[in-house]
TIMI-56186 format. One record per atom (N, C-alpha, C): residue number from 0; residue in one letter; atom name; x, y, z. Coordinates in steps of 0.001 Angstrom, whole numbers, m for minus. Layout:
N
GUDO   num   residuo   atomo        xx        yy        zz
GUDO   NUM         A      CA         X         Y         Z
...
END
This chain:
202
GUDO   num   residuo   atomo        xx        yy        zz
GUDO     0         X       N     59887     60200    175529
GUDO     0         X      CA     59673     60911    174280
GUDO     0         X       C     58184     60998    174007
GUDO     1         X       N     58023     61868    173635
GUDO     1         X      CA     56335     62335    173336
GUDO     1         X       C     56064     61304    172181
GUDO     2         X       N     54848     60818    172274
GUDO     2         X      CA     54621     59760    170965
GUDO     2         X       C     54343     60750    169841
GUDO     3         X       N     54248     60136    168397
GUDO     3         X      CA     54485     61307    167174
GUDO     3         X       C     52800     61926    167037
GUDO     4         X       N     52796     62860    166163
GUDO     4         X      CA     51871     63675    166505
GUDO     4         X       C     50320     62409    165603
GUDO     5         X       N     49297     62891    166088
GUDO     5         X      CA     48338     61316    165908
GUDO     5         X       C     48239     61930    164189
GUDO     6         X       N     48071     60232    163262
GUDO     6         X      CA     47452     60224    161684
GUDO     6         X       C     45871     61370    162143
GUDO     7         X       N     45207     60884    162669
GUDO     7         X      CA     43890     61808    162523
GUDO     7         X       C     44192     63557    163082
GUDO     8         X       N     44457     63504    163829
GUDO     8         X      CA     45136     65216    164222
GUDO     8         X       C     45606     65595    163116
GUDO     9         X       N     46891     65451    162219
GUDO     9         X      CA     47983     65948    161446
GUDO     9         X       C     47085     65942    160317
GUDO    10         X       N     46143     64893    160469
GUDO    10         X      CA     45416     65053    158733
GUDO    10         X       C     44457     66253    158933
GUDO    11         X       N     43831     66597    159859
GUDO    11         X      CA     42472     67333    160289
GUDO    11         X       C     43503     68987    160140
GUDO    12         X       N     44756     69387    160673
GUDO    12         X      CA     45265     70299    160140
GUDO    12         X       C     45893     70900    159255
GUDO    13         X       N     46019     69009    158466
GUDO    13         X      CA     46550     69709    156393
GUDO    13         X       C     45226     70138    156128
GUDO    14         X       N     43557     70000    156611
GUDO    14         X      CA     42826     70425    156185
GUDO    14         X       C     42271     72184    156813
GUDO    15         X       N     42630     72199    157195
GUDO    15         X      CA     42333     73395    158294
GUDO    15         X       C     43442     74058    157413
GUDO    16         X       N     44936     74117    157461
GUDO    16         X      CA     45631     74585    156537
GUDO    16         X       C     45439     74984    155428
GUDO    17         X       N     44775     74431    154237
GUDO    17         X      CA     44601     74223    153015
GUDO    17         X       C     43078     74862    153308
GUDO    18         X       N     42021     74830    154365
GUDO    18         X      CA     40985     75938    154062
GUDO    18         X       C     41667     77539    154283
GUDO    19         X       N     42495     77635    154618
GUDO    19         X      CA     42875     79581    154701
GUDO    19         X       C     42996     79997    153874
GUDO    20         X       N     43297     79165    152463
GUDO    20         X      CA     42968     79580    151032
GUDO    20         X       C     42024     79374    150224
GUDO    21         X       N     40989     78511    150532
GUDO    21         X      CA     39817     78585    150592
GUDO    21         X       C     38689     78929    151134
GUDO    22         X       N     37756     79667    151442
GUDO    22         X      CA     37375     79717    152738
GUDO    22         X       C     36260     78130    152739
GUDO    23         X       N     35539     78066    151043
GUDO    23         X      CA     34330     77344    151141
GUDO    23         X       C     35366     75687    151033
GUDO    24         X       N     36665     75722    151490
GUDO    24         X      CA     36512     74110    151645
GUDO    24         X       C     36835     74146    153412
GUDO    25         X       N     36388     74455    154226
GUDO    25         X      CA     36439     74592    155429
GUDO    25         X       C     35784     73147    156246
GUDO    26         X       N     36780     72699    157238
GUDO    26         X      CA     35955     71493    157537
GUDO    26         X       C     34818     71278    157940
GUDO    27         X       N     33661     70560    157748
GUDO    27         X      CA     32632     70178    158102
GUDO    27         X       C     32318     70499    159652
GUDO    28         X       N     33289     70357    160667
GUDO    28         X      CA     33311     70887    161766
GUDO    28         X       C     33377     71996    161838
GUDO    29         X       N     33626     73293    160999
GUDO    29         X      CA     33416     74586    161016
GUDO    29         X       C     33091     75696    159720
GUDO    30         X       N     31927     74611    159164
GUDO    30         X      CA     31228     75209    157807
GUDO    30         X       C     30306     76140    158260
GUDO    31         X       N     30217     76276    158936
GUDO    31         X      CA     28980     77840    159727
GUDO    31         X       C     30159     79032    160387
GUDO    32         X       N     31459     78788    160127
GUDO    32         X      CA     32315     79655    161138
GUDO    32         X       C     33275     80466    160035
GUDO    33         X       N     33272     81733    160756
GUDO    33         X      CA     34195     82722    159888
GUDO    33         X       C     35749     82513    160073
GUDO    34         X       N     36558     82157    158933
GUDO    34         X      CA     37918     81857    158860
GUDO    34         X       C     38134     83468    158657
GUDO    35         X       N     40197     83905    159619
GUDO    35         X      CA     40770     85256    159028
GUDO    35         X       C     41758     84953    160209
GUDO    36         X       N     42542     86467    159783
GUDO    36         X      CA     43791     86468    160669
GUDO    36         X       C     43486     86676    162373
GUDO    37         X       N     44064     86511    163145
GUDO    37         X      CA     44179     87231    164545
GUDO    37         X       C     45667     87436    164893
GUDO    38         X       N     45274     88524    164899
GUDO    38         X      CA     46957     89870    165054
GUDO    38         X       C     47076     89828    166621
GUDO    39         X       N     48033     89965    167221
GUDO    39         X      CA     48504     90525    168844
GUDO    39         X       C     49513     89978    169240
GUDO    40         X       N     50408     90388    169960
GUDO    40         X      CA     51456     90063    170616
GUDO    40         X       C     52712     89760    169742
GUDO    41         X       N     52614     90668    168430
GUDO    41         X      CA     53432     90440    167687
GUDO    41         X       C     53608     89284    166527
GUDO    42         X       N     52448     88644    166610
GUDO    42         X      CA     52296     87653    165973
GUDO    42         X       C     51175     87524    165371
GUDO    43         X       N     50866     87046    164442
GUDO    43         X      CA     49516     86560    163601
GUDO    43         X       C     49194     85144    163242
GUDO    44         X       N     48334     84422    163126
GUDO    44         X      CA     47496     83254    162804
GUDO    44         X       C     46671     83243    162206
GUDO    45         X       N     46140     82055    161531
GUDO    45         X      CA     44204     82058    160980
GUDO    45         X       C     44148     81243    161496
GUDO    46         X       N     42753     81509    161801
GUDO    46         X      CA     41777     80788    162685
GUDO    46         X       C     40091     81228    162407
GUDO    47         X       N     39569     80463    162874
GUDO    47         X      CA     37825     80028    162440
GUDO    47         X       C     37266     80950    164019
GUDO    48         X       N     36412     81559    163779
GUDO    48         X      CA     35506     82300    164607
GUDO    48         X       C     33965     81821    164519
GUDO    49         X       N     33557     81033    165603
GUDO    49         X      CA     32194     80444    165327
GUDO    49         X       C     31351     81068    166261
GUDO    50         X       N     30130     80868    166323
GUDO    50         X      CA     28786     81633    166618
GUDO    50         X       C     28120     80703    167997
GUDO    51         X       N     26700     81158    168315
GUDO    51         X      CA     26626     80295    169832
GUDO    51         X       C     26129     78724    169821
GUDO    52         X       N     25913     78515    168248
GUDO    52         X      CA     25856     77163    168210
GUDO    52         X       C     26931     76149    168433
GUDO    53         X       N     27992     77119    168123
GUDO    53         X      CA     29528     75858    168610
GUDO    53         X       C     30230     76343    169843
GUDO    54         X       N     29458     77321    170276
GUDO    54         X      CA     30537     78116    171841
GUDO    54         X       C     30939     79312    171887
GUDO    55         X       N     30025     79682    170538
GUDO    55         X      CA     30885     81167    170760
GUDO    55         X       C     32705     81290    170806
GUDO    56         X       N     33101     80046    170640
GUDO    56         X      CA     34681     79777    170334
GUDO    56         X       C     35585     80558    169567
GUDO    57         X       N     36650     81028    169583
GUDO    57         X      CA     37335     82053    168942
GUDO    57         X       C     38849     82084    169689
GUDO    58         X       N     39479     82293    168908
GUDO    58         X      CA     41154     82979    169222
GUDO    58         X       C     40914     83929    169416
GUDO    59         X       N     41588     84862    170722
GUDO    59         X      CA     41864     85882    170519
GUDO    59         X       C     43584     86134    171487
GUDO    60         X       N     43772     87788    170881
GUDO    60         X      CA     44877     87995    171006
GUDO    60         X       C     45136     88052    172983
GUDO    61         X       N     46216     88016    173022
GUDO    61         X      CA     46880     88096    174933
GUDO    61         X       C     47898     88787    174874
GUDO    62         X       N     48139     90103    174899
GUDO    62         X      CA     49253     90712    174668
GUDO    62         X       C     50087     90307    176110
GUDO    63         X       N     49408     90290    177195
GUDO    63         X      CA     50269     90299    178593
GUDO    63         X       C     50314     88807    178618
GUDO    64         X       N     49917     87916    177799
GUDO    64         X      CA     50760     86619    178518
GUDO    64         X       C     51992     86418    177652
GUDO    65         X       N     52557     86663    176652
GUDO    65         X      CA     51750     87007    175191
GUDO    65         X       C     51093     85753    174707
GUDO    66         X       N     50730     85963    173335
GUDO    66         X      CA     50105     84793    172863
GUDO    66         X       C     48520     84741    172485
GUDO    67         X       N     48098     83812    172419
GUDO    67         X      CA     47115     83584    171715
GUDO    67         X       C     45894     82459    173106
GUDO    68         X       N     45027     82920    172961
GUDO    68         X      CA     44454     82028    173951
GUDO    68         X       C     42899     81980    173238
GUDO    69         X       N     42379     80436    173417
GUDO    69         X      CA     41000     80244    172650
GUDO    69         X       C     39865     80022    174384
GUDO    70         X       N     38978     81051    173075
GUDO    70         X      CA     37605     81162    174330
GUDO    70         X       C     36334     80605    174131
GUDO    71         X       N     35853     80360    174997
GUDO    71         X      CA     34723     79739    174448
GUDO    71         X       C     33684     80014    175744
GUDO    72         X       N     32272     80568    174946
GUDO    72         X      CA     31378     81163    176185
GUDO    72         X       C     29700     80640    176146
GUDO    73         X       N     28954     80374    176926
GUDO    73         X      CA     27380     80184    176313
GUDO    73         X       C     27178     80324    178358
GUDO    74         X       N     25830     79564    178434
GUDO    74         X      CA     24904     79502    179501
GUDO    74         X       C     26040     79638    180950
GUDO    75         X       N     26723     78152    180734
GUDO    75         X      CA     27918     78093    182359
GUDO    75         X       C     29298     78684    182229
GUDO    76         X       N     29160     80207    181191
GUDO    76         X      CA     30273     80948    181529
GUDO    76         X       C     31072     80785    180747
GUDO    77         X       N     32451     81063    181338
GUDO    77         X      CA     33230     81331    179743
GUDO    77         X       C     34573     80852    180168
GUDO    78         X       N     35468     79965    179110
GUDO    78         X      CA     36414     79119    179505
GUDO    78         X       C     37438     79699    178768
GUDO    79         X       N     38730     80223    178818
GUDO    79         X      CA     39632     79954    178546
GUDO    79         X       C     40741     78627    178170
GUDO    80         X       N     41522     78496    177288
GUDO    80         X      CA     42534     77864    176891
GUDO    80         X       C     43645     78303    176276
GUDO    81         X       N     44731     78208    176562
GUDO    81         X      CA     46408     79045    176179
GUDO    81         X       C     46708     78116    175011
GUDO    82         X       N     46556     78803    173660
GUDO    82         X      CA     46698     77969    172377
GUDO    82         X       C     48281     77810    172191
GUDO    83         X       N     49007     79314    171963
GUDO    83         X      CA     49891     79854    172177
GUDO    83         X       C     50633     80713    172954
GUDO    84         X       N     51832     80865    173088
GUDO    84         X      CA     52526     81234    174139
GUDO    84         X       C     54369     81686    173584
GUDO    85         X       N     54473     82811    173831
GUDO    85         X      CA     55883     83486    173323
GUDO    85         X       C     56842     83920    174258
GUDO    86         X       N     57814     83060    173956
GUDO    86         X      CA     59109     83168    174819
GUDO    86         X       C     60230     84022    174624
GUDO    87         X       N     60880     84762    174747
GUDO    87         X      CA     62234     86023    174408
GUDO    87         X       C     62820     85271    174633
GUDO    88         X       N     63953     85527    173949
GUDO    88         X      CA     65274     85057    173934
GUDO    88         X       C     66306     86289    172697
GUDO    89         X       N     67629     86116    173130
GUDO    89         X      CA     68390     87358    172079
GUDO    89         X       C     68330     86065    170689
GUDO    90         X       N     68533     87443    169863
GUDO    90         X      CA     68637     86208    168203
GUDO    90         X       C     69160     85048    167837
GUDO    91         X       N     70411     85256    168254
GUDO    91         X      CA     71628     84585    167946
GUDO    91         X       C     71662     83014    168438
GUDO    92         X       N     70980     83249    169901
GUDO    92         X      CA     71013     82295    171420
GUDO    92         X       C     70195     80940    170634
GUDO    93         X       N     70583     79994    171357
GUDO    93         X      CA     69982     78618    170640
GUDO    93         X       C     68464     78522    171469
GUDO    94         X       N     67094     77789    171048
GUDO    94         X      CA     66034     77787    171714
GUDO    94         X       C     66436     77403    173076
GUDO    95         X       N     67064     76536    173609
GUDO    95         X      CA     67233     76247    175226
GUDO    95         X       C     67579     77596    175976
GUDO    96         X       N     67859     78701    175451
GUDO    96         X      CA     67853     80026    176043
GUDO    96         X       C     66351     80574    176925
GUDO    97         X       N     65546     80272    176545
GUDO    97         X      CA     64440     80297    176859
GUDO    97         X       C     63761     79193    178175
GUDO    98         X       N     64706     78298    178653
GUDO    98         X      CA     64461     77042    179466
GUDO    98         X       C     64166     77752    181041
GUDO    99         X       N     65108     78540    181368
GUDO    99         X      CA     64557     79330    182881
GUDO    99         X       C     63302     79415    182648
GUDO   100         X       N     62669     80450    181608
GUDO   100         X      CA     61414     81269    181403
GUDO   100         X       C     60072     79881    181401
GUDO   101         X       N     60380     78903    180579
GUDO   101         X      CA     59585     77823    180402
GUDO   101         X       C     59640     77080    181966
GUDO   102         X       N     60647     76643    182350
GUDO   102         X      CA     60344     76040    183569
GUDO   102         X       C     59617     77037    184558
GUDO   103         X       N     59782     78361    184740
GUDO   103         X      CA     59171     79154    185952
GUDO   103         X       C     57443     78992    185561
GUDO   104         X       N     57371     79040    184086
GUDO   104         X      CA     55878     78615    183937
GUDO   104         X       C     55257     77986    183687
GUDO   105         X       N     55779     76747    184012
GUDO   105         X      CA     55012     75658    183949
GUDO   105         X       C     55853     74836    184696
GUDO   106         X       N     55270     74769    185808
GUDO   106         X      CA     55568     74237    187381
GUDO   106         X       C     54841     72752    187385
GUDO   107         X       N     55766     72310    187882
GUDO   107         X      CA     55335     70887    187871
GUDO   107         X       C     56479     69641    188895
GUDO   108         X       N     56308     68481    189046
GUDO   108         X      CA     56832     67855    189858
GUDO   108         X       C     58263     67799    189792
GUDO   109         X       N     58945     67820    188151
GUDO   109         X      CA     60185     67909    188119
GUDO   109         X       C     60340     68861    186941
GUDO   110         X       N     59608     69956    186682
GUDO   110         X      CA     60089     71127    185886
GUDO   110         X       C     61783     71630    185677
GUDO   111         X       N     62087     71860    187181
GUDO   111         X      CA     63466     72331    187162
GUDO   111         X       C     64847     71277    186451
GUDO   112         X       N     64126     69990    186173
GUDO   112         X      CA     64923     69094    185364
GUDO   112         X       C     64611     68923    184196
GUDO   113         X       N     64046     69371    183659
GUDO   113         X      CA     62870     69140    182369
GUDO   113         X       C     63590     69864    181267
GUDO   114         X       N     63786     69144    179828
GUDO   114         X      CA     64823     70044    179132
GUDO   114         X       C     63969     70010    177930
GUDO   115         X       N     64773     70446    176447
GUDO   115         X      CA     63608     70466    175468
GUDO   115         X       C     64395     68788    174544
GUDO   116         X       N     63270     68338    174033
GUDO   116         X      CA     63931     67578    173075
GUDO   116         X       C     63506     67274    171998
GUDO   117         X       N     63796     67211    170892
GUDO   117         X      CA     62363     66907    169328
GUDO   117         X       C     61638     66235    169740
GUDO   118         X       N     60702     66932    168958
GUDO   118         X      CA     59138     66326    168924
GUDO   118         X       C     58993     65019    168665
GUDO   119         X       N     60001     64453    167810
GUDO   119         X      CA     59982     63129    167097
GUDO   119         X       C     61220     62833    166235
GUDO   120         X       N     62024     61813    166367
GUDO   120         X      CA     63531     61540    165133
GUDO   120         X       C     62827     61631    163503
GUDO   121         X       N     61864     61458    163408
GUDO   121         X      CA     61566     61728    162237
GUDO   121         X       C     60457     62223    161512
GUDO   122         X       N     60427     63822    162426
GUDO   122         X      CA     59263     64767    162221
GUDO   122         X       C     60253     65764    161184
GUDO   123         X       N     60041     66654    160276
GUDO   123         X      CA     60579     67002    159316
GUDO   123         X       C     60065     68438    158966
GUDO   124         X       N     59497     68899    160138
GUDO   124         X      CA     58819     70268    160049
GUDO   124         X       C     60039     71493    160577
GUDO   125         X       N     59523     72254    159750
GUDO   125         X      CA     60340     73413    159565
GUDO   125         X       C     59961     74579    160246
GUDO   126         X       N     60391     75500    160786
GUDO   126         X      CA     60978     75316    162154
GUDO   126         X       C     60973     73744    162505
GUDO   127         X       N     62122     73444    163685
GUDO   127         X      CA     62309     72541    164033
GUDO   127         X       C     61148     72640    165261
GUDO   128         X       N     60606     71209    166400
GUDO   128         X      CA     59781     71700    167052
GUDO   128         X       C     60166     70643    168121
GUDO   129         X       N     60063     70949    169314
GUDO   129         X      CA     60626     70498    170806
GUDO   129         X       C     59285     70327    171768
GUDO   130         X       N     59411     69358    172303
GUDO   130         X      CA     58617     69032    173581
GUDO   130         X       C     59362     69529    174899
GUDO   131         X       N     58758     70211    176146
GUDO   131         X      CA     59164     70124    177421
GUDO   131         X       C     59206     68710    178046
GUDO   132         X       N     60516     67987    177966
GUDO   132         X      CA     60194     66737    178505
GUDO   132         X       C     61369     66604    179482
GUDO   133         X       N     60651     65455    180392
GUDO   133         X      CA     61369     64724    181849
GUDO   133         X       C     62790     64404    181260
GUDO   134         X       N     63676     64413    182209
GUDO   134         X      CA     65213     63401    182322
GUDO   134         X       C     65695     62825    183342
GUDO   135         X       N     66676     61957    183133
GUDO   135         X      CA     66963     60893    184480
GUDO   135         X       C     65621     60115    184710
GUDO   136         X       N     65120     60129    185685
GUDO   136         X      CA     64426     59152    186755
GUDO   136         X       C     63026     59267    186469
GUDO   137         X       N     62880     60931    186386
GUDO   137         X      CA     61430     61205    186288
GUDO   137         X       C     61035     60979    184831
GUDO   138         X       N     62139     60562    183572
GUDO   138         X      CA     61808     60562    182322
GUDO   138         X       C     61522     58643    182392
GUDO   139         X       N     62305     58182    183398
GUDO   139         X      CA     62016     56691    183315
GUDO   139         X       C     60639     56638    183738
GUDO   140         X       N     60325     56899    184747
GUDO   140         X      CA     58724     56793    185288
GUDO   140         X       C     57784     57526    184415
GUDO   141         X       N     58039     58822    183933
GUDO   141         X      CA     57000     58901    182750
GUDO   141         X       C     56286     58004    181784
GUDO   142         X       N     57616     57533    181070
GUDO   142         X      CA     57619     56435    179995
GUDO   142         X       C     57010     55021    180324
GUDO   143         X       N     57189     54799    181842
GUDO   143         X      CA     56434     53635    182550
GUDO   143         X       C     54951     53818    182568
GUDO   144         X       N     54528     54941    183287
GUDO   144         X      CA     53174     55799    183148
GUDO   144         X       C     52468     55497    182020
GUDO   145         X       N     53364     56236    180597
GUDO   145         X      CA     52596     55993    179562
GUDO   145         X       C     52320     55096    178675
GUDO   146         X       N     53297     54122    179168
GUDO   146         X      CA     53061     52251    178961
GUDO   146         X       C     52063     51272    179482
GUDO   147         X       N     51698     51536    180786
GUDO   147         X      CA     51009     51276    181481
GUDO   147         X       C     49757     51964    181741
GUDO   148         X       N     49714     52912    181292
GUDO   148         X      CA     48664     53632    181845
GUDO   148         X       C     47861     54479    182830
GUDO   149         X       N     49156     54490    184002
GUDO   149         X      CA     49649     54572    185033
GUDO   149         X       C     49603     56106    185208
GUDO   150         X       N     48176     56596    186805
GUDO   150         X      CA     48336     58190    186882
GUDO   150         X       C     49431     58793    187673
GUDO   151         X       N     50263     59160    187127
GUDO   151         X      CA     50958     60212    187551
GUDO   151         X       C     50780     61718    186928
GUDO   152         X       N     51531     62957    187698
GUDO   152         X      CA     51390     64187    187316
GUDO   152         X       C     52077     64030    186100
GUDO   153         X       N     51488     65135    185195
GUDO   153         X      CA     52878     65168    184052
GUDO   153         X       C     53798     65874    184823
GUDO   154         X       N     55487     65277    184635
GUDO   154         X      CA     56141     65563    185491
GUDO   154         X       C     57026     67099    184677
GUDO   155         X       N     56780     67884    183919
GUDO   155         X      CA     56831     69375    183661
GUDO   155         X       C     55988     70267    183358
GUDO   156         X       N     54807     70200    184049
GUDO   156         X      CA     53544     70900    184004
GUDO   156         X       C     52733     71217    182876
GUDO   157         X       N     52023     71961    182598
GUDO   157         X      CA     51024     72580    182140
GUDO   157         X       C     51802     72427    180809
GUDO   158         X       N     52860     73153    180366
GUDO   158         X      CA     53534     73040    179094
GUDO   158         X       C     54748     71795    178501
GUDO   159         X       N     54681     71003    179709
GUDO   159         X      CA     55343     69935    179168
GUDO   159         X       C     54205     68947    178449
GUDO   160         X       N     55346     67714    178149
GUDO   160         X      CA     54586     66363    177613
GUDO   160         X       C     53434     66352    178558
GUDO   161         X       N     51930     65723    177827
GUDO   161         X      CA     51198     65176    178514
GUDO   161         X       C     50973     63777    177968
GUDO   162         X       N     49424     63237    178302
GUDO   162         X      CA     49550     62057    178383
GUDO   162         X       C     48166     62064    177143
GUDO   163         X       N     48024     62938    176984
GUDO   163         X      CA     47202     63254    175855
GUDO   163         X       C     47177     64692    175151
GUDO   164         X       N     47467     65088    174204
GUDO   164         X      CA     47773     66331    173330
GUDO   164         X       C     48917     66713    172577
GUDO   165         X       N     48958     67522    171461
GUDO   165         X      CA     50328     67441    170831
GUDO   165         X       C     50705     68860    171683
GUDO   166         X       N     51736     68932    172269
GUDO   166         X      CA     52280     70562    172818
GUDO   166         X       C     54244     70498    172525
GUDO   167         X       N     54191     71305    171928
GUDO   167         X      CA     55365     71478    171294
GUDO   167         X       C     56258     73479    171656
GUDO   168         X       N     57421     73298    171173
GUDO   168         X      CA     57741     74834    171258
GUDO   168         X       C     58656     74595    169492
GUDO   169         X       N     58734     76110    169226
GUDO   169         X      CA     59586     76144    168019
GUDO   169         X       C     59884     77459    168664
GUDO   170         X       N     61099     77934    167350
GUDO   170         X      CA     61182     79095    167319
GUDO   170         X       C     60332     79791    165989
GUDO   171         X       N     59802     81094    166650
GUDO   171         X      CA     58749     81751    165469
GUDO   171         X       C     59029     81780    164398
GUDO   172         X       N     58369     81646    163189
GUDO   172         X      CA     58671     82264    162077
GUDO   172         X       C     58492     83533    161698
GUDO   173         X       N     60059     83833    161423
GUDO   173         X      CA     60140     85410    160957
GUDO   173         X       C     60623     86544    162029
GUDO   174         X       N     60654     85940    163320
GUDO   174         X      CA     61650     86098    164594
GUDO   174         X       C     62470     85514    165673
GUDO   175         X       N     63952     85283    164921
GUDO   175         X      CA     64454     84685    165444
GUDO   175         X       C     64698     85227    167117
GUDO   176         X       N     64190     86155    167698
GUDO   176         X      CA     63644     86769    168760
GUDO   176         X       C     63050     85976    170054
GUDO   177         X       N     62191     84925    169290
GUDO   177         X      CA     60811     84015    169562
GUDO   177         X       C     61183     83309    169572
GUDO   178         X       N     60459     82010    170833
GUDO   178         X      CA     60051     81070    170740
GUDO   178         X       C     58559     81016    171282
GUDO   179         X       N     58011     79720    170468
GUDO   179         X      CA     56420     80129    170819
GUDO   179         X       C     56050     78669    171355
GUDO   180         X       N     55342     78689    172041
GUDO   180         X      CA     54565     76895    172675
GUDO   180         X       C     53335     77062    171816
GUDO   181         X       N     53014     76145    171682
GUDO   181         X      CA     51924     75737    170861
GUDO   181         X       C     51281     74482    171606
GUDO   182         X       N     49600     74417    171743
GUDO   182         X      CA     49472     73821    172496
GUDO   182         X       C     48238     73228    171429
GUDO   183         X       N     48886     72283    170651
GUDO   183         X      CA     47429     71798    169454
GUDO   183         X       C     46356     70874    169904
GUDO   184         X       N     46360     70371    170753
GUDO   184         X      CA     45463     69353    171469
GUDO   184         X       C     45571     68342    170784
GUDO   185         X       N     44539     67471    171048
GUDO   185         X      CA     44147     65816    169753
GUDO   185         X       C     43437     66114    168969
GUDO   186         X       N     43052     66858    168857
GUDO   186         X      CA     41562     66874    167930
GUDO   186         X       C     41745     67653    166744
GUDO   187         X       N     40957     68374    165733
GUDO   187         X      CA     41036     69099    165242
GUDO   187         X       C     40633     70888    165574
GUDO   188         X       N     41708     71858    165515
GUDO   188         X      CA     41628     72954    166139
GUDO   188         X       C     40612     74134    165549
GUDO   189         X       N     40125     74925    165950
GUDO   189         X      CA     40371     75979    164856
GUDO   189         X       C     41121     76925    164335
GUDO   190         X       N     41997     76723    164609
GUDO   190         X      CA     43719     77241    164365
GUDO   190         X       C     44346     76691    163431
GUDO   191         X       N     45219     77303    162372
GUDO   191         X      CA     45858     76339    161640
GUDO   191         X       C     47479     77051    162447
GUDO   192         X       N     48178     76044    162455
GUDO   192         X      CA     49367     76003    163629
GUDO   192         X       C     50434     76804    162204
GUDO   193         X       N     50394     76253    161154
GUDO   193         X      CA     51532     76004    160336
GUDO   193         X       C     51410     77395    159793
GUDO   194         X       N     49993     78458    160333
GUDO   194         X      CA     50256     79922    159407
GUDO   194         X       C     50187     80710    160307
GUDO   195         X       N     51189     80271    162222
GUDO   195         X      CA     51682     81215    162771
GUDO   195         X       C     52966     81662    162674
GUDO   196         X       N     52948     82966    162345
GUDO   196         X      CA     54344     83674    161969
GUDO   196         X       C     54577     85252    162778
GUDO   197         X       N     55538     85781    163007
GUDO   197         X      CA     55589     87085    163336
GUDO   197         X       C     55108     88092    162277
GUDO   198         X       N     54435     89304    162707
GUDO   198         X      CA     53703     90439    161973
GUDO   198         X       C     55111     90994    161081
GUDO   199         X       N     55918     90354    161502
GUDO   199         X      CA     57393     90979    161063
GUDO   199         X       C     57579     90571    159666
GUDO   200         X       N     57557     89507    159762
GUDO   200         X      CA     57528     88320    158625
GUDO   200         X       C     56872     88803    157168
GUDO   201         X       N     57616     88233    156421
GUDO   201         X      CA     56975     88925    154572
GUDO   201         X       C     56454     87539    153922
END
């Protein structure tokens, strides 16, 4: 089981949250950076757009992966990171409808066993929200790994549990259509996670 999401992370995005209605209480980590929406792939977010003193860092839209991916550019080039990520599925279908599509992309030692399971027994967020995590054998040796300290691969790749970051899936708000991965890291983002919704959405 993924450990629960960290006290300093969850607090750093009630604040990031609570600046999209402010702009001037914006965290100290991004008081020089322009907060607003970023539209694409059917979906919208706020997020902080900063200048070349912090990286030139920014969300922008990915219609072909879909999703949302943060960039960041200066002197040694320019880095990508997959913030977000949107999965199809028909309306009706429960999120594990989407489990082929998640395992083909994000390949890993035991992906093809890898199922979804809450984030936490007593996380209380709405949408509900799921980790890509190990079962059987490879979920025992994970859990050994992350007891110990112990390197192994994460055993469902790129979008499963890691051994550091919060990465979760829900289904979108405002399309039951969607499911989206969300990939919040440890730290504090410039994304606020909790005001991604579909363009659909009122």
């Amino acid at each position: 089981m993924m450990q629960p999401l960290a006290t300093t992370a969850l607090a750093a995005l009630m604040v990031l949250a609570a600046s999209t209605q402010t702009p001037a209480e914006a965290p100290p980590e991004f008081a020089d950076c322009k907060l607003g929406d970023v539209t694409g792939a059917g979906m919208t977010i706020s997020s902080y757009a900063c200048g070349p003193e912090r990286g030139n860092i920014q969300l922008v839209a990915d219609e072909a992966l879909p999703g949302f991916v943060e960039v960041t550019s200066g002197p040694d080039g320019e880095s990508k990171t997959v913030r977000v990520r949107a999965f199809k599925k028909e309306p009706g279908e429960p999120i594990d409808a989407v489990l082929p599509a998640v395992r083909a992309a994000s390949p890993g030692p035991h992906s093809a066993e890898c199922t979804f399971e809450p984030l936490d027994a007593e996380d209380t967020a709405e949408p509900k929200r799921y980790v890509f995590a190990p079962t059987g054998d490879s979920k025992a040796a994970w859990a050994a790994a992350q007891d110990s300290g112990g390197e192994i691969d994460p055993p469902c790749g790129d979008l499963g549990e890691q051994f550091v970051g919060d990465l979760y899936f829900q289904e979108l708000p405002g399309d039951p259509s969607t499911v989206v991965f969300v990939n919040a890291g440890s730290e504090i983002q410039i994304f606020d996670p909790t005001s991604l919704k579909s363009i659909k959405a009122k």
